[in-house]
N, C-alpha and C positions, 0 to 999 in steps of 0.2 A: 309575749306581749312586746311589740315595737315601742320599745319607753321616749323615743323621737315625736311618732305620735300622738302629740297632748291632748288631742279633741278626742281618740279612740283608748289613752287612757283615762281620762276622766273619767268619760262614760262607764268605765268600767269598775273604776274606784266609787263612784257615784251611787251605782249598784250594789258595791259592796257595803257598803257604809249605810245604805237602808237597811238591808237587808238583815245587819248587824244591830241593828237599831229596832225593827222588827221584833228581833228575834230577842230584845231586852240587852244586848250584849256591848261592849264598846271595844274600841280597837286602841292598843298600845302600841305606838311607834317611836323605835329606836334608831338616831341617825351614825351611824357609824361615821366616824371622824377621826381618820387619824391614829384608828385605835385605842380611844376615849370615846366611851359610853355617856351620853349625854343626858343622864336621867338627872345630872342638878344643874345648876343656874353655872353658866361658864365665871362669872367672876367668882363663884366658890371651888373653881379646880385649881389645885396644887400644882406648879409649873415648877 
């Protein structure tokens, strides 16, 4: 997937995200950052 292309990923994140939905299920995203796993609230990370 050309990740440049926003209109052709959409559409395709779009799809996934019913289809996920559909199917009762939900999607967990993790932003990588640096190395820090972003699953809490940034002013609770230890610097």
């Amino acid at each position: 997937m050309d990740m440049t292309d926003y209109e052709g990923v959409r559409t395709i994140t779009d799809k996934l995200i019913k289809r996920l939905e559909k199917d009762g299920k939900k999607l967990d995203i993790v932003v990588e950052n640096a190395g820090l796993s972003m699953r809490c609230e940034f002013k609770d990370m230890a610097f």
